[in-house]
One Martini backbone bead per residue (centre of mass of N, CA, C, O) as a GRO file, in nm:
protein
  139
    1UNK     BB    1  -4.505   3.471   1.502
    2UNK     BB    2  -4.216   3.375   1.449
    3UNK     BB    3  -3.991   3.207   1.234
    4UNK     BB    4  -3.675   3.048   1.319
    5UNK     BB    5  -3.383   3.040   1.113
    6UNK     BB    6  -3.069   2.884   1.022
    7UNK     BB    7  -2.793   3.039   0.892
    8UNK     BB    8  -2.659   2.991   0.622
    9UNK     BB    9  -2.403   2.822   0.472
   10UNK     BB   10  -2.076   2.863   0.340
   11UNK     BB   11  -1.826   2.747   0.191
   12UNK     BB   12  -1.639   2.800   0.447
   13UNK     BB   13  -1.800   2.689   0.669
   14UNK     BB   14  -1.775   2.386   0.504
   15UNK     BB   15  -1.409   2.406   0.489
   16UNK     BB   16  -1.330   2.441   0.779
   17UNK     BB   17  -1.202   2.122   0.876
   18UNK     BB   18  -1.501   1.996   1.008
   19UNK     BB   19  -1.609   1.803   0.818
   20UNK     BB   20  -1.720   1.500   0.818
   21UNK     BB   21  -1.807   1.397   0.518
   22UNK     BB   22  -1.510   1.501   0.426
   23UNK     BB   23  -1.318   1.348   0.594
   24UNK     BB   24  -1.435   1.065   0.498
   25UNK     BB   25  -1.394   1.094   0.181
   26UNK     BB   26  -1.091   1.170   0.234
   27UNK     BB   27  -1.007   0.866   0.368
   28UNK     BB   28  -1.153   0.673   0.097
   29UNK     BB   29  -0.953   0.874  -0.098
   30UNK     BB   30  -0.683   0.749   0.025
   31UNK     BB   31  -0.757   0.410  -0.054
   32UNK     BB   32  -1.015   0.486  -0.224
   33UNK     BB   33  -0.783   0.500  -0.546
   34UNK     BB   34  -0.543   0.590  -0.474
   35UNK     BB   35  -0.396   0.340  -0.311
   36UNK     BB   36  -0.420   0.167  -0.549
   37UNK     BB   37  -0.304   0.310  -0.765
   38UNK     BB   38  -0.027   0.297  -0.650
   39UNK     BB   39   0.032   0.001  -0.597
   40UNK     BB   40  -0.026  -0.059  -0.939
   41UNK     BB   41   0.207   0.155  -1.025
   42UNK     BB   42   0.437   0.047  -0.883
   43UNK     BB   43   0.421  -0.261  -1.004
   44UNK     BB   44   0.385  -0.215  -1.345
   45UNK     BB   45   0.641  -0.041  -1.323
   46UNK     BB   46   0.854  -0.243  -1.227
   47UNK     BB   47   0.874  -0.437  -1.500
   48UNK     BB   48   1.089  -0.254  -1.662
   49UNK     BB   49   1.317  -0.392  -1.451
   50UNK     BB   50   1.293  -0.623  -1.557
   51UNK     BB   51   1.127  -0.571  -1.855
   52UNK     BB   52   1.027  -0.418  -2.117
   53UNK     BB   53   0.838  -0.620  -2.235
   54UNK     BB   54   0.633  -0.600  -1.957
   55UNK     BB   55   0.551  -0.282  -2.017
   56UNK     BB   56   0.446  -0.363  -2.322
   57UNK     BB   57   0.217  -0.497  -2.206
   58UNK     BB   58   0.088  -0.347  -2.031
   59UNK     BB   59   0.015  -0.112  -2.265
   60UNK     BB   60  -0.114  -0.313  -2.417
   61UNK     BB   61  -0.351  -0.421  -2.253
   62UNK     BB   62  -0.490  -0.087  -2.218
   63UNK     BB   63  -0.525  -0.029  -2.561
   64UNK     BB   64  -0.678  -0.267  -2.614
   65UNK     BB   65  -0.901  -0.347  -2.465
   66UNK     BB   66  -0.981  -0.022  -2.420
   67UNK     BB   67  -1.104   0.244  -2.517
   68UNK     BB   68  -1.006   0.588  -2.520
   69UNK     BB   69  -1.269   0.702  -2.386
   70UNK     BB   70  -1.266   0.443  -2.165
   71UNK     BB   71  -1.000   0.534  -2.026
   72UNK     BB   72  -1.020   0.815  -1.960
   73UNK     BB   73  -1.254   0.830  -1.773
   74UNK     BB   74  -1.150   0.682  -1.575
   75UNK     BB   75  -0.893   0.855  -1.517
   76UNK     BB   76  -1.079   1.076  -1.428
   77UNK     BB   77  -1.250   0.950  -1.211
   78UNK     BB   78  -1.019   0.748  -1.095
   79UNK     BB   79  -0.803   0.971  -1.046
   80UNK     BB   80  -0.787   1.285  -1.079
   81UNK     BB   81  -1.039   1.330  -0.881
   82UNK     BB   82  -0.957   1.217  -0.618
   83UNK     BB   83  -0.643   1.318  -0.637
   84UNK     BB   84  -0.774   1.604  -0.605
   85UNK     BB   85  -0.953   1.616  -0.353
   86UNK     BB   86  -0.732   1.493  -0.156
   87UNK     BB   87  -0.541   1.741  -0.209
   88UNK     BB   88  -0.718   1.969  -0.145
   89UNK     BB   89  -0.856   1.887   0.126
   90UNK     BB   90  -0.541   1.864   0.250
   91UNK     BB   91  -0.513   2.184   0.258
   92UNK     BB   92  -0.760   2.247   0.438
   93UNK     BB   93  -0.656   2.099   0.674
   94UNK     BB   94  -0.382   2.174   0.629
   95UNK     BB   95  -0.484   2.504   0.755
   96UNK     BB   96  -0.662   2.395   1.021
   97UNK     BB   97  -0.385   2.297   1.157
   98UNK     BB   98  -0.222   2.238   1.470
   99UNK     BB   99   0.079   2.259   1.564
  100UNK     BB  100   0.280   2.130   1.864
  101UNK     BB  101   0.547   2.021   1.852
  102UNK     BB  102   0.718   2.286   2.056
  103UNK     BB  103   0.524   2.192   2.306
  104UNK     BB  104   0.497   1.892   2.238
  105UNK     BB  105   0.689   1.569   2.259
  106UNK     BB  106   0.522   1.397   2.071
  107UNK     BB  107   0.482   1.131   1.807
  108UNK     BB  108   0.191   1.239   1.756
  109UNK     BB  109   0.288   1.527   1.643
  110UNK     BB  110   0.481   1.471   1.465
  111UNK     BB  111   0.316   1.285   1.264
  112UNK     BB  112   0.138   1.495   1.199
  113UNK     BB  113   0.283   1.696   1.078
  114UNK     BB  114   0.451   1.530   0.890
  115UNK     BB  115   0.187   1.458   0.705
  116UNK     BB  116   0.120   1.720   0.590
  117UNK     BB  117   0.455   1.786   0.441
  118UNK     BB  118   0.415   1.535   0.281
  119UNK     BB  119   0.170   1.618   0.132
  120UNK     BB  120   0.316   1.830  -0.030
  121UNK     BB  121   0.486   1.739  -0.135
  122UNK     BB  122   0.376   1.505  -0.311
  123UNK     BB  123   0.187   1.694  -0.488
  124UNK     BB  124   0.423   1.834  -0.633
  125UNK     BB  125   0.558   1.580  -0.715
  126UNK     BB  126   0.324   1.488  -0.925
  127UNK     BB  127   0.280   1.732  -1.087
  128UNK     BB  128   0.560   1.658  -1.228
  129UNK     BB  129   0.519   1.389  -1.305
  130UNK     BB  130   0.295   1.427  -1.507
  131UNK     BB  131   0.437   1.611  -1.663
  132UNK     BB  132   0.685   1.462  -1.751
  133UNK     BB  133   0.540   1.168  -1.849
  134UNK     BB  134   0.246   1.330  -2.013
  135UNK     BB  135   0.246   1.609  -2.102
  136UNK     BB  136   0.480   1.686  -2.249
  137UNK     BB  137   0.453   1.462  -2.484
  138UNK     BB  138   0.171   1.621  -2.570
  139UNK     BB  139   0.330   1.895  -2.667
   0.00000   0.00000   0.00000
């Protein structure tokens, strides 16, 4: 009598985009610290509409109080690594995500679609935005 075992599943079949732990993770690096990063990123970069002194306030707060190295591991765990996943992970979701908007009519058909589209177009924007503020200037 043998006994059988369930068929090993591959990365594909795993990233399937119906993975409950990996859409709970994606859901909670959407609020954090994607989301909370958002809103500090938004929050201190507007100081410099106030005046220019206080986004250099803010500037000197985190270059004088943590060392560069802790200051980057920061960046690259709470920032980088989050939504790099939350952005890759939800490429996976929309592409395996069926948009239905021209066959039913209803708000939260568009609002899926709609949702799927600005993260694309979001996606890309940080890219140059990261691109224009912080890697061109160290190249």
């Amino acid at each position: 009598m043998s006994v059988q075992t369930a068929p090993q599943l591959g990365w594909r079949e795993k990233l399937k985009g119906d993975n409950y732990f990996l859409h709970k993770l994606h859901s909670l690096t959407g609020i954090f610290p994607v989301g909370y990063y958002l809103v500090q990123h938004l929050f201190l970069n507007s100081m410099a509409a106030i005046d220019p002194k206080y986004f250099n306030a803010v500037v000197y707060f985190f270059n004088a109080i943590l060392p560069k190295p802790v200051l980057w591991a920061m960046e690259l765990f709470l920032i980088v690594l989050p939504l790099l996943f939350h952005s890759l992970y939800g490429f996976v979701i929309t592409y395996h995500g069926k948009s239905n908007i021209f066959k039913y009519k209803f708000r939260e058909n568009l609002g899926y679609t709609l949702q799927r589209v600005s993260g694309v177009v979001i996606f890309f924007f940080l890219l140059f935005h990261v691109y224009s503020t912080t890697v061109s200037h160290k190249l």
